[in-house]
PyMOL Python script that loads the backbone (N, CA, C, O; Angstrom):
from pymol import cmd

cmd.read_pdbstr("""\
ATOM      1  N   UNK A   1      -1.760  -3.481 -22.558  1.00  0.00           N
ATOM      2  CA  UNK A   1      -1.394  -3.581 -21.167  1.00  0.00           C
ATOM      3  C   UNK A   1      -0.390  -2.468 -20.833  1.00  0.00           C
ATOM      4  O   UNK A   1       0.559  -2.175 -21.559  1.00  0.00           O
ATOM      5  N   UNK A   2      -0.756  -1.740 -19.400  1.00  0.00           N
ATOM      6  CA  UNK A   2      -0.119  -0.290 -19.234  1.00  0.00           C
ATOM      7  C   UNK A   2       1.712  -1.090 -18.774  1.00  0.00           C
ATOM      8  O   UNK A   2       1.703  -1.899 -17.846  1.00  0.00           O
ATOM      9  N   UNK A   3       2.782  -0.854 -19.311  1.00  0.00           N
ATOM     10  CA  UNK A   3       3.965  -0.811 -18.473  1.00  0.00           C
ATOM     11  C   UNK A   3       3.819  -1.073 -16.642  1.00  0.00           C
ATOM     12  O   UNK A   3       2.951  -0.599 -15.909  1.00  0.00           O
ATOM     13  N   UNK A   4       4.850  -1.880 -16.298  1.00  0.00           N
ATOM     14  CA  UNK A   4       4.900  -2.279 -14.817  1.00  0.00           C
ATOM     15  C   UNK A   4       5.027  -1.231 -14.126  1.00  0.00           C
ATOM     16  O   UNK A   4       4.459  -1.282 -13.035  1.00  0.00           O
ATOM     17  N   UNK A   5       5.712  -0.050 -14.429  1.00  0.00           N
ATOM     18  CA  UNK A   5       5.972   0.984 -13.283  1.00  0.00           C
ATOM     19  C   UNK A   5       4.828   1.738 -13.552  1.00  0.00           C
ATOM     20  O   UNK A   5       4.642   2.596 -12.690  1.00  0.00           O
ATOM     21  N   UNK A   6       3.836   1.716 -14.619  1.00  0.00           N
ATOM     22  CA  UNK A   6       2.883   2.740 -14.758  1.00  0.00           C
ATOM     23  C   UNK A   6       1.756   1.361 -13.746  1.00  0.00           C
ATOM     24  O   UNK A   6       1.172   2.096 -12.950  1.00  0.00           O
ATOM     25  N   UNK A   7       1.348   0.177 -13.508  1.00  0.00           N
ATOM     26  CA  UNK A   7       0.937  -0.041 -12.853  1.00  0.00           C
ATOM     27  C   UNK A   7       0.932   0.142 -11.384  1.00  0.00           C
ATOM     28  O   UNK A   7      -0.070   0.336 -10.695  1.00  0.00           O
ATOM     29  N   UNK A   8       2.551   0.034 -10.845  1.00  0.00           N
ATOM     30  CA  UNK A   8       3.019   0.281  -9.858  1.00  0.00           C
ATOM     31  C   UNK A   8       2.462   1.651  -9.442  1.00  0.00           C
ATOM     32  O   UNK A   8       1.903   1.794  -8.354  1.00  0.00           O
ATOM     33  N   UNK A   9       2.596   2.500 -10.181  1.00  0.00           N
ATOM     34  CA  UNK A   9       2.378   3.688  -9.717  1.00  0.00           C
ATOM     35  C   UNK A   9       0.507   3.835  -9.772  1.00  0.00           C
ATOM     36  O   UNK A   9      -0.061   3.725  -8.685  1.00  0.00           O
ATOM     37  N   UNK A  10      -0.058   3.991 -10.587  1.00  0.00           N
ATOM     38  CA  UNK A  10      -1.367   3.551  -9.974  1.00  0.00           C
ATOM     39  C   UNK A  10      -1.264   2.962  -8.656  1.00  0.00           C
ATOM     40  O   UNK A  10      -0.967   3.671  -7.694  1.00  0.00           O
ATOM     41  N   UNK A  11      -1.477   1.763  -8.537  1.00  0.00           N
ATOM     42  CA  UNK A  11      -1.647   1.130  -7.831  1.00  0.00           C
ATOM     43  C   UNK A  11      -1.179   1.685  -6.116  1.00  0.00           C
ATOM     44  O   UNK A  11      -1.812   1.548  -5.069  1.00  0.00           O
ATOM     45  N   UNK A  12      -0.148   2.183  -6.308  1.00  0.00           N
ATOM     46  CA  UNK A  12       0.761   2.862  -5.015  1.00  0.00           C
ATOM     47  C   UNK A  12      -0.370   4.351  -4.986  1.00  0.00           C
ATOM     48  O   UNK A  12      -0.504   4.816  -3.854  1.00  0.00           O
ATOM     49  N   UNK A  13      -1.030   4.970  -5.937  1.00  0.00           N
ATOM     50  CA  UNK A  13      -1.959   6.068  -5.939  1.00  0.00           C
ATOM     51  C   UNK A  13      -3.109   5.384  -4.569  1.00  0.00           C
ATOM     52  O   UNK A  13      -3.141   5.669  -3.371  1.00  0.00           O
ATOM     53  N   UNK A  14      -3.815   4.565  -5.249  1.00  0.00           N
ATOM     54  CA  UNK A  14      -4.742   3.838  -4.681  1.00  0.00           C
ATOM     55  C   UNK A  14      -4.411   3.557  -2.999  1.00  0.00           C
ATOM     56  O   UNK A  14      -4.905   3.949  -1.942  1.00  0.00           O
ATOM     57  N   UNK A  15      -3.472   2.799  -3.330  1.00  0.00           N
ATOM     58  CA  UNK A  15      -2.897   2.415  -1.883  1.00  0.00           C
ATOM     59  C   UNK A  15      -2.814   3.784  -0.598  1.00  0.00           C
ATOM     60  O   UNK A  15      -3.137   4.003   0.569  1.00  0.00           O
ATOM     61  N   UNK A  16      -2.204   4.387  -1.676  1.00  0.00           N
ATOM     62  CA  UNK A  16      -1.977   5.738  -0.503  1.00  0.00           C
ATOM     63  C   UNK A  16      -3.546   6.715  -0.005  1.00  0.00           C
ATOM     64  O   UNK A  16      -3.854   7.471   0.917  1.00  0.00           O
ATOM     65  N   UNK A  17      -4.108   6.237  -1.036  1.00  0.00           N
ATOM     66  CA  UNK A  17      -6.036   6.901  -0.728  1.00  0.00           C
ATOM     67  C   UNK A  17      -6.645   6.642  -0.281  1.00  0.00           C
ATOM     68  O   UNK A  17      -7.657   7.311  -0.070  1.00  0.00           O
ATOM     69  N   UNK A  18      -6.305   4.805   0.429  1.00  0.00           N
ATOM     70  CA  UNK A  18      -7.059   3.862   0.879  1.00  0.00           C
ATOM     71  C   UNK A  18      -6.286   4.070   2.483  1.00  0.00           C
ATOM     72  O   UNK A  18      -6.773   3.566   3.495  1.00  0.00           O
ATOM     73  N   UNK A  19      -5.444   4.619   2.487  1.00  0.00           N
ATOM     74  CA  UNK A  19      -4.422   4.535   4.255  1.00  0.00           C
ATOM     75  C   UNK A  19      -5.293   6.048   4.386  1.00  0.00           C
ATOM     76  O   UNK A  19      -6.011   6.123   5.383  1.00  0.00           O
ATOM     77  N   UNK A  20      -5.278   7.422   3.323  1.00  0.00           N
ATOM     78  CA  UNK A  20      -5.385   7.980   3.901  1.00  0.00           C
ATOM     79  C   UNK A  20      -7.080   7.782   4.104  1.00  0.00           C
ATOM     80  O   UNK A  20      -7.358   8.502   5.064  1.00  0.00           O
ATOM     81  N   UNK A  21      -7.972   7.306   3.752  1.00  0.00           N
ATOM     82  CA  UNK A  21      -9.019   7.526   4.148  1.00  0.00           C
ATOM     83  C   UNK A  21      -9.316   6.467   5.481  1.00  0.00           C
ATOM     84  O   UNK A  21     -10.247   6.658   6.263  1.00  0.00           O
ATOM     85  N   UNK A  22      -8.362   5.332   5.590  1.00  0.00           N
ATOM     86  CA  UNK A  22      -9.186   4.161   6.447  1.00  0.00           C
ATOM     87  C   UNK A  22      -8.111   4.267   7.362  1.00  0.00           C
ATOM     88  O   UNK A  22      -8.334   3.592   8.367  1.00  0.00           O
ATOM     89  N   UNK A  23      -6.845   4.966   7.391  1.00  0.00           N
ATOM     90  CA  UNK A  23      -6.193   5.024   8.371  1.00  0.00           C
ATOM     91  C   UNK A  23      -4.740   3.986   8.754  1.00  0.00           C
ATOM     92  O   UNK A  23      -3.602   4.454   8.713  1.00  0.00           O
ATOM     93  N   UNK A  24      -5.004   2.674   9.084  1.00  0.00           N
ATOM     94  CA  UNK A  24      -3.982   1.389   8.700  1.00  0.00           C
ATOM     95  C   UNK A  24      -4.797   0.649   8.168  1.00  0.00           C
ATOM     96  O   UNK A  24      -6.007   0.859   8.246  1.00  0.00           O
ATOM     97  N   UNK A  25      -4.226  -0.448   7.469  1.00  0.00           N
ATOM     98  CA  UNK A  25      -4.354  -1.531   6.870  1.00  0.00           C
ATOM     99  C   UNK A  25      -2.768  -2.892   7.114  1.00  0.00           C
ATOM    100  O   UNK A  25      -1.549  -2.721   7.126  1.00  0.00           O
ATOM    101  N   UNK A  26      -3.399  -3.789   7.222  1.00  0.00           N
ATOM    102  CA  UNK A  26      -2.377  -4.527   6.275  1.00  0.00           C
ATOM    103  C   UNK A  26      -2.055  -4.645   5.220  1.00  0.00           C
ATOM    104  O   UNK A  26      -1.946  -3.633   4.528  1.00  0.00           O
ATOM    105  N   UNK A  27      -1.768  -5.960   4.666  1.00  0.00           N
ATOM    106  CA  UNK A  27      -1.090  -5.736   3.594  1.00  0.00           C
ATOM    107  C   UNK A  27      -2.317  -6.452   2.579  1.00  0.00           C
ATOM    108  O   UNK A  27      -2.542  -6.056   1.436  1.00  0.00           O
ATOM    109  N   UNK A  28      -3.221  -7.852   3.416  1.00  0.00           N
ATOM    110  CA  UNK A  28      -4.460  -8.035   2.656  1.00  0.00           C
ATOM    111  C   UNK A  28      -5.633  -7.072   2.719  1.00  0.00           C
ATOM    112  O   UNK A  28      -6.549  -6.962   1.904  1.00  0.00           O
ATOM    113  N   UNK A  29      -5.435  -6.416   3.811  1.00  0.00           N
ATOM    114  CA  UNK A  29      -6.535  -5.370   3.836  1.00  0.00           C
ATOM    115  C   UNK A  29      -6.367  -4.381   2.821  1.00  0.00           C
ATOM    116  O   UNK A  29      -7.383  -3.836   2.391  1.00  0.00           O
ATOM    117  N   UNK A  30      -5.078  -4.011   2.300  1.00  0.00           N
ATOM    118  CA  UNK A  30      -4.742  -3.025   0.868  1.00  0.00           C
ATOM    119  C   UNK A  30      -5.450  -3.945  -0.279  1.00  0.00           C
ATOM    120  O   UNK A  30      -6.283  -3.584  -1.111  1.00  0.00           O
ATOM    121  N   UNK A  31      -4.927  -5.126  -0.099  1.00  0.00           N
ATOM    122  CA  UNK A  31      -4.960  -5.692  -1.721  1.00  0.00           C
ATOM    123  C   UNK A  31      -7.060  -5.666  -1.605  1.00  0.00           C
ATOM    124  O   UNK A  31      -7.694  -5.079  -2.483  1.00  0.00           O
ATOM    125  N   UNK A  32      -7.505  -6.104  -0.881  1.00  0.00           N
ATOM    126  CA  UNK A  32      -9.010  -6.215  -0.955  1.00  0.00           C
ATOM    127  C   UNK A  32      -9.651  -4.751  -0.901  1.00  0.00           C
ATOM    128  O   UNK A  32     -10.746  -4.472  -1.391  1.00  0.00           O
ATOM    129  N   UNK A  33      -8.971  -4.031  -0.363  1.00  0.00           N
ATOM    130  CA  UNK A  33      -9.717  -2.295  -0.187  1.00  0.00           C
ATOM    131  C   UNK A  33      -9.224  -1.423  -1.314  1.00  0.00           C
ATOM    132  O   UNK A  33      -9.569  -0.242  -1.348  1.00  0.00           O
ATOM    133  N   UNK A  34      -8.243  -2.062  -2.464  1.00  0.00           N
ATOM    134  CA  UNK A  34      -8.033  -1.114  -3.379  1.00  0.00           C
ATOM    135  C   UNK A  34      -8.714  -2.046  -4.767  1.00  0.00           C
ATOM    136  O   UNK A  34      -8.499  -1.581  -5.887  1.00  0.00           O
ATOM    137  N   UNK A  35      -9.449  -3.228  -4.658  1.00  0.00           N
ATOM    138  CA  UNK A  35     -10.054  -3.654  -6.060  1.00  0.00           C
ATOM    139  C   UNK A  35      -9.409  -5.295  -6.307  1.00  0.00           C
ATOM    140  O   UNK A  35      -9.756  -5.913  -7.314  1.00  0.00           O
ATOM    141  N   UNK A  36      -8.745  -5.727  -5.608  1.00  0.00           N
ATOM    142  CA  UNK A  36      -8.756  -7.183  -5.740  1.00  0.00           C
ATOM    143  C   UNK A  36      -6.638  -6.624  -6.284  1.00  0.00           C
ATOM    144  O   UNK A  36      -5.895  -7.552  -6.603  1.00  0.00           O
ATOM    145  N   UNK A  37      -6.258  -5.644  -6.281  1.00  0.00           N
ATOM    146  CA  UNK A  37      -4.920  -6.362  -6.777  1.00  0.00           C
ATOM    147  C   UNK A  37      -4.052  -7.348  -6.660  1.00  0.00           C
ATOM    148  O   UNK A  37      -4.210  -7.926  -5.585  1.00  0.00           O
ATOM    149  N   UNK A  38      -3.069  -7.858  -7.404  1.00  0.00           N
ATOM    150  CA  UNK A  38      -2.624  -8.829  -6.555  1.00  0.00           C
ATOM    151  C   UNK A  38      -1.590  -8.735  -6.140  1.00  0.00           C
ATOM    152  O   UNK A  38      -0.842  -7.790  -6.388  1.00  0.00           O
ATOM    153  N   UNK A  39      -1.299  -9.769  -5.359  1.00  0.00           N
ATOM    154  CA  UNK A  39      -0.672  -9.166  -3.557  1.00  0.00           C
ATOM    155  C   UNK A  39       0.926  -9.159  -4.133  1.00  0.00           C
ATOM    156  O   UNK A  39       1.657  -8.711  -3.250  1.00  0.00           O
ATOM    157  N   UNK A  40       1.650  -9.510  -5.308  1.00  0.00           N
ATOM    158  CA  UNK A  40       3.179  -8.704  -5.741  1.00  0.00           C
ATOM    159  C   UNK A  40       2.953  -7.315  -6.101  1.00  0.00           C
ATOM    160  O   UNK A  40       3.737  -6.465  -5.679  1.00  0.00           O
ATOM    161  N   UNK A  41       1.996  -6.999  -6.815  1.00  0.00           N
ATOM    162  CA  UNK A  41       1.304  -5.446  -6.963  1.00  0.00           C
ATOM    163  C   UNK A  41       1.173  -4.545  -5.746  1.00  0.00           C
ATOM    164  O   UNK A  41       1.170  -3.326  -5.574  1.00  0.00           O
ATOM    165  N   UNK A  42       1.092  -5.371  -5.148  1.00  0.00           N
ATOM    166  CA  UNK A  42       0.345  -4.238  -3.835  1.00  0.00           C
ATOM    167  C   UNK A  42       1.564  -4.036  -2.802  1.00  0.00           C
ATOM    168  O   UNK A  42       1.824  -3.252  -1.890  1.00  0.00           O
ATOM    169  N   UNK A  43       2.196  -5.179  -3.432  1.00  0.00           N
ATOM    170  CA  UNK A  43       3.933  -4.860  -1.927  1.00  0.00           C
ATOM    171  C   UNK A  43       4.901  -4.114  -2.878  1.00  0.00           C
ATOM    172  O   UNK A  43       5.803  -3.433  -2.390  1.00  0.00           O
ATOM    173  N   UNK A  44       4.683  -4.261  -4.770  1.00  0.00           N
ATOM    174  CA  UNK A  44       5.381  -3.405  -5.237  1.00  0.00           C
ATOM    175  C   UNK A  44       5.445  -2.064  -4.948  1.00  0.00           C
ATOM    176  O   UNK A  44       6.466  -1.383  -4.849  1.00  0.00           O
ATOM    177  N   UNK A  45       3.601  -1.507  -4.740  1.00  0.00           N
ATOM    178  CA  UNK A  45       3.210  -0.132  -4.366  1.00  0.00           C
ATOM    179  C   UNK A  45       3.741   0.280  -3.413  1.00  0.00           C
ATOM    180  O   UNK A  45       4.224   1.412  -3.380  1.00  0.00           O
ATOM    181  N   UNK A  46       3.778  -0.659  -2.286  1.00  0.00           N
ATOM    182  CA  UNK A  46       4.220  -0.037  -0.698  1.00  0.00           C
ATOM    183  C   UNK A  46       5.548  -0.135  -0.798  1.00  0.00           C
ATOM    184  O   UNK A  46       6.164   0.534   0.031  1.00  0.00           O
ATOM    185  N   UNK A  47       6.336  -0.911  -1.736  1.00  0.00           N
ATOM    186  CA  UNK A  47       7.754  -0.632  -1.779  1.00  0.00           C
ATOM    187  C   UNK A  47       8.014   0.865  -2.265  1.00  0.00           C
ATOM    188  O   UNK A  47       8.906   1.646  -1.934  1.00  0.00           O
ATOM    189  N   UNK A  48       7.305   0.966  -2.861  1.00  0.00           N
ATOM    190  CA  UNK A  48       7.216   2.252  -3.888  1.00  0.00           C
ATOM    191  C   UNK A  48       7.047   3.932  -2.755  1.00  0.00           C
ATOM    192  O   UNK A  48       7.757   4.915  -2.543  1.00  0.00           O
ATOM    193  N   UNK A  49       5.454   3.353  -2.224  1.00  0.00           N
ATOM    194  CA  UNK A  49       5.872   4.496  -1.416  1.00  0.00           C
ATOM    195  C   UNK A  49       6.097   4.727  -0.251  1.00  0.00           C
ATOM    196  O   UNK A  49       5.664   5.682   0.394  1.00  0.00           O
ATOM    197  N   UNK A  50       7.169   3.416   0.315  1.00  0.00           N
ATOM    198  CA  UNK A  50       8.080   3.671   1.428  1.00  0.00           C
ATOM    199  C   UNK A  50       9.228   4.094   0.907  1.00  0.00           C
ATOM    200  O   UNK A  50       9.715   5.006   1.575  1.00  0.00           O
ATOM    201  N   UNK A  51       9.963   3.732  -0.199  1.00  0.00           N
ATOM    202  CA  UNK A  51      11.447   4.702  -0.672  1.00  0.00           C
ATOM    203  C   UNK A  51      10.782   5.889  -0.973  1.00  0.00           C
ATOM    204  O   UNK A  51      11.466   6.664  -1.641  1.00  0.00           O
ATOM    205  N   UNK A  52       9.555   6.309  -0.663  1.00  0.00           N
ATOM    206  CA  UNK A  52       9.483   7.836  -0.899  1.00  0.00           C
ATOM    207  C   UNK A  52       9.388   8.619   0.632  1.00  0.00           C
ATOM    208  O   UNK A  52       9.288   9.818   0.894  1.00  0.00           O
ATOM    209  N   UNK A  53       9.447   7.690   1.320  1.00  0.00           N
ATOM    210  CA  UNK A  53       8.925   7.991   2.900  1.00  0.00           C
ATOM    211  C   UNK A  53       7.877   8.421   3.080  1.00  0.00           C
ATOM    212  O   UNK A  53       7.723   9.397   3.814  1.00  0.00           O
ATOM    213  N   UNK A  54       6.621   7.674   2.315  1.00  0.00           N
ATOM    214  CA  UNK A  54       5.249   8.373   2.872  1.00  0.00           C
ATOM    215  C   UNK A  54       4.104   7.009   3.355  1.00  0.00           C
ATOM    216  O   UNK A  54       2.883   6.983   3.195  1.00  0.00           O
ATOM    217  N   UNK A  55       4.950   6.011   3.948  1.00  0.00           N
ATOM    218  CA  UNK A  55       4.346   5.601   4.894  1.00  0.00           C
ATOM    219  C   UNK A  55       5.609   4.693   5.531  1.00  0.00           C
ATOM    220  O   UNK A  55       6.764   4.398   5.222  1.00  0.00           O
ATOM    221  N   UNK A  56       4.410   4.373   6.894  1.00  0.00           N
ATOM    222  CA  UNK A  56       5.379   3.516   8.020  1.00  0.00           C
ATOM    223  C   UNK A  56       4.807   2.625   8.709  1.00  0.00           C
ATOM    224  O   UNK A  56       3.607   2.746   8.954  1.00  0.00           O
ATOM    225  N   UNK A  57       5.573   1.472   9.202  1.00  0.00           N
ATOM    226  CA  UNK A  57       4.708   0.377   9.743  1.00  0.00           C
ATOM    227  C   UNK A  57       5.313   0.099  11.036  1.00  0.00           C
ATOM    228  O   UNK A  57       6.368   0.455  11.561  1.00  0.00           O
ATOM    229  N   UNK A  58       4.062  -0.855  11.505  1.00  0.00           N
ATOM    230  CA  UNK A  58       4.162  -1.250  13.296  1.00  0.00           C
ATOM    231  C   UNK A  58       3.843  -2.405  12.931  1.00  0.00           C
ATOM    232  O   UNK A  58       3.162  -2.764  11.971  1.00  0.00           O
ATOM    233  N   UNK A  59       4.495  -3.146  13.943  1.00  0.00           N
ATOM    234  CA  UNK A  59       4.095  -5.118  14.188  1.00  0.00           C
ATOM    235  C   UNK A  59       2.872  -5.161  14.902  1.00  0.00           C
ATOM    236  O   UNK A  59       2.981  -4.503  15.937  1.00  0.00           O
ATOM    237  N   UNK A  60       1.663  -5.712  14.754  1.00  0.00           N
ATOM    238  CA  UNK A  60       1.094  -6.324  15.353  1.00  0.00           C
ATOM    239  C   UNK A  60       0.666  -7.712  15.723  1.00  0.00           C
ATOM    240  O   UNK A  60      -0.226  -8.418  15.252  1.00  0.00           O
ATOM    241  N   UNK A  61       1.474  -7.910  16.626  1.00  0.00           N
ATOM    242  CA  UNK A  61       1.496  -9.678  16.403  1.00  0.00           C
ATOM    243  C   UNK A  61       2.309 -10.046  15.405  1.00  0.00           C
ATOM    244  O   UNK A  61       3.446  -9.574  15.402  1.00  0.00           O
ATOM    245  N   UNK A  62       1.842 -11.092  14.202  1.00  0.00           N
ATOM    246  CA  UNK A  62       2.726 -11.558  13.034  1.00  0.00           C
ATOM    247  C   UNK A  62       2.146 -10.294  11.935  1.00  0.00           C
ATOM    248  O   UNK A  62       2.436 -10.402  10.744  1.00  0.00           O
ATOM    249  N   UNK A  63       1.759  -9.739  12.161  1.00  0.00           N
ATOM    250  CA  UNK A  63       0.786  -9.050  11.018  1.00  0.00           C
ATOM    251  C   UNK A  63       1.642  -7.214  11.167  1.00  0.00           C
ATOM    252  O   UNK A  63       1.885  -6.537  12.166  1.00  0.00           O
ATOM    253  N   UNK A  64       1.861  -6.970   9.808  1.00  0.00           N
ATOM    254  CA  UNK A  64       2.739  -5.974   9.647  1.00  0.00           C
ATOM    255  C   UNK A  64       1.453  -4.793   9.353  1.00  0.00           C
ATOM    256  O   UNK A  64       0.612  -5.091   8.504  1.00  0.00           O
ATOM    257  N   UNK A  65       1.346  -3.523  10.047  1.00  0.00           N
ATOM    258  CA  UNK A  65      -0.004  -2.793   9.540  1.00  0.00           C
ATOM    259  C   UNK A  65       0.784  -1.285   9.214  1.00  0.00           C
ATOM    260  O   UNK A  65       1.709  -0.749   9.823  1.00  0.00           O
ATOM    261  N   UNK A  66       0.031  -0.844   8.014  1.00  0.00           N
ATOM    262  CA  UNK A  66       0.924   0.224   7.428  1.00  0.00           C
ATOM    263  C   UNK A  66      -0.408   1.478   7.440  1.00  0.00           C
ATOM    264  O   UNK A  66      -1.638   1.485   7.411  1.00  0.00           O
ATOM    265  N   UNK A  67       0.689   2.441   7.498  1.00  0.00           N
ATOM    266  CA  UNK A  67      -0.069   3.758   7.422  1.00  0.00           C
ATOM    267  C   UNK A  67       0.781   4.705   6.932  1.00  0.00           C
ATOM    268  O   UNK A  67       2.002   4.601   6.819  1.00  0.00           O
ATOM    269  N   UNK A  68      -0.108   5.897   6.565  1.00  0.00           N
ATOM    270  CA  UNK A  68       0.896   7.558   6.228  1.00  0.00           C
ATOM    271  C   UNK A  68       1.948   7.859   7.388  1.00  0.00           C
ATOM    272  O   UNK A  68       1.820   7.812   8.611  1.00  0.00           O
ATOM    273  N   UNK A  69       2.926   8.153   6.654  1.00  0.00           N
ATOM    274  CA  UNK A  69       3.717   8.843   7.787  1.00  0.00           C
ATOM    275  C   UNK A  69       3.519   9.906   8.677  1.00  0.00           C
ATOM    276  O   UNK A  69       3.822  10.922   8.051  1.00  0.00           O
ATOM    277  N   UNK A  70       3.190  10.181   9.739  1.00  0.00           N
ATOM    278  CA  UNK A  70       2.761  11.027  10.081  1.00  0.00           C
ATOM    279  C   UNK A  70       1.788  10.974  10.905  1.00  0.00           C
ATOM    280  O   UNK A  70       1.392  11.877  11.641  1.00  0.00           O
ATOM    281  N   UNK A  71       1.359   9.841  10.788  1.00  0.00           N
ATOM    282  CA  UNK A  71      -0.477  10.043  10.984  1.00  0.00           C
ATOM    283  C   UNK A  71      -0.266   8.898  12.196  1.00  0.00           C
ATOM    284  O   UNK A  71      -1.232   8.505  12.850  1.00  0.00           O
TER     285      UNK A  71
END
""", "prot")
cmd.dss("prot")
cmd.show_as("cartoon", "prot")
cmd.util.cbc("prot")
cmd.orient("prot")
């Protein structure tokens, strides 16, 4: 079994390939559009690469939807 930050980091790879190709997502729309991860994995990733500042989110309704910065 790979180390937690070597998952994290995968996983935050994925995440960031899946915003840039589909644009936003939530946060179940990540965990189902990158392979079933599970959903502490997938908020570890976006923790991961929001302290890097390469994405940002808007409220919609109750539902938090994330994308690249920038975009």
């Amino acid at each position: 079994m790979a180390p937690l930050r070597d998952e994290i980091g995968t996983t935050a790879g994925k995440v960031y390939q899946h915003l840039a190709a589909k644009g936003e997502a939530s946060l179940s729309q990540l965990q189902k559009g990158i392979g079933g991860a599970s959903a502490s994995l997938v908020a570890m990733a976006v923790g991961w690469l929001a302290r890097e500042d390469k994405i940002e989110e808007r409220q919609a309704g109750k539902t938090a939807r994330l994308r690249l910065t920038g975009r």
